[in-house]
C-alpha positions as a printed Julia matrix, in Angstrom:
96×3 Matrix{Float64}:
  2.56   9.61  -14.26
  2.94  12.11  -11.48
  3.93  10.87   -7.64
  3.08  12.92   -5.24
  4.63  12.67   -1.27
  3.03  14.6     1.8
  5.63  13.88    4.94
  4.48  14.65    8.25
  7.33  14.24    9.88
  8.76  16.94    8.47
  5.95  19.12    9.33
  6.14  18.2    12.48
 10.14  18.4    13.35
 10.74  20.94   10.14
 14.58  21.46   12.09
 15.41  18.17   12.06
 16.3   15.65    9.58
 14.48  12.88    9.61
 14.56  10.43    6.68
 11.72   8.3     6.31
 13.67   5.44    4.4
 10.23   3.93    3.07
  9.54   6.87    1.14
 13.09   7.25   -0.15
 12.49   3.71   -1.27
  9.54   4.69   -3.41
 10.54   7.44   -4.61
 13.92   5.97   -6.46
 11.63   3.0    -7.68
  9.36   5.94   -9.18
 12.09   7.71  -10.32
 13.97   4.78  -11.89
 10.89   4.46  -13.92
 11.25   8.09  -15.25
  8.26   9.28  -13.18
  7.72  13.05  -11.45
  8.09  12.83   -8.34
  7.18  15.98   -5.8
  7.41  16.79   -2.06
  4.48  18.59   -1.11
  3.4   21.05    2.36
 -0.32  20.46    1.47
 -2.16  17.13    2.02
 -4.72  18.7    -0.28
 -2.9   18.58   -3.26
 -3.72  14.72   -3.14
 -6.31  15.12   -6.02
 -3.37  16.69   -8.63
 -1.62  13.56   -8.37
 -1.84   9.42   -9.97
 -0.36   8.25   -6.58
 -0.03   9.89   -3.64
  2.16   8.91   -0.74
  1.25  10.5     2.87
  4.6    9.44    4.69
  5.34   9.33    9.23
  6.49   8.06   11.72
  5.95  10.35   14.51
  2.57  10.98   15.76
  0.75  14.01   16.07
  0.23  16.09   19.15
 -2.22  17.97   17.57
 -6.16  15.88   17.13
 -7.14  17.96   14.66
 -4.32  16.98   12.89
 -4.67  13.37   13.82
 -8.1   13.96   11.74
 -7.27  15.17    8.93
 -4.1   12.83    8.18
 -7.03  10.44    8.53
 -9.53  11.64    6.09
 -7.37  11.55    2.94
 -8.51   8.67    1.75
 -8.81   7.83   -2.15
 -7.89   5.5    -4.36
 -4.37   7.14   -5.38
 -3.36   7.75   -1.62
 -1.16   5.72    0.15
 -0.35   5.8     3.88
  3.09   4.26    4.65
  5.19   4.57    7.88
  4.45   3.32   10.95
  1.63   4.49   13.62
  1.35   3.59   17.27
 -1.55   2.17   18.26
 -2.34   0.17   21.62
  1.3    0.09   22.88
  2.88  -1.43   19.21
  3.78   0.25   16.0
  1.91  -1.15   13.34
  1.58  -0.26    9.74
 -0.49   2.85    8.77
 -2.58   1.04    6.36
 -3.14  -1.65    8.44
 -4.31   0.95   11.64
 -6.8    2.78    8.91
């Protein structure tokens, strides 16, 4: 099984280190398990992998790529982090 993670935070801040601890967490109970686990640039590359995990905590600036965050949806992807949304964060999937 291959896990695929897409973090936007890192796109966003690429200089700074910012750990999103939810997707560490996955990723060692994936890789306990013996599965392949990548870091990818491309929210496209959703469709290469079983699961995919699109990963933040920082919102986007940008619309556009407010949008297209938004339109990976499938039944492999996973949103996880948290999202601001009428003056709370809530959870991603929860907001979608």
């Amino acid at each position: 099984m291959s896990i695929g993670f897409y973090d936007f935070d890192i796109e966003l801040k690429p200089n700074k280190l910012m750990l999103n601890l939810e997707a560490m967490k996955i990723a060692a109970y994936y890789n306990n398990l013996g599965q392949v686990i990548t870091l990818t640039n491309d929210l496209r590359d959703y469709s290469k992998y079983d699961e995919f995990y699109v990963c933040r905590n920082v919102l986007p600036k940008n619309v556009e790529r407010e949008k297209a965050i938004r339109t990976i949806q499938a039944d492999n992807v996973h949103h996880i982090g948290l999202a601001y949304s009428n003056g709370i964060y809530i959870p991603m999937e929860q907001k979608f």
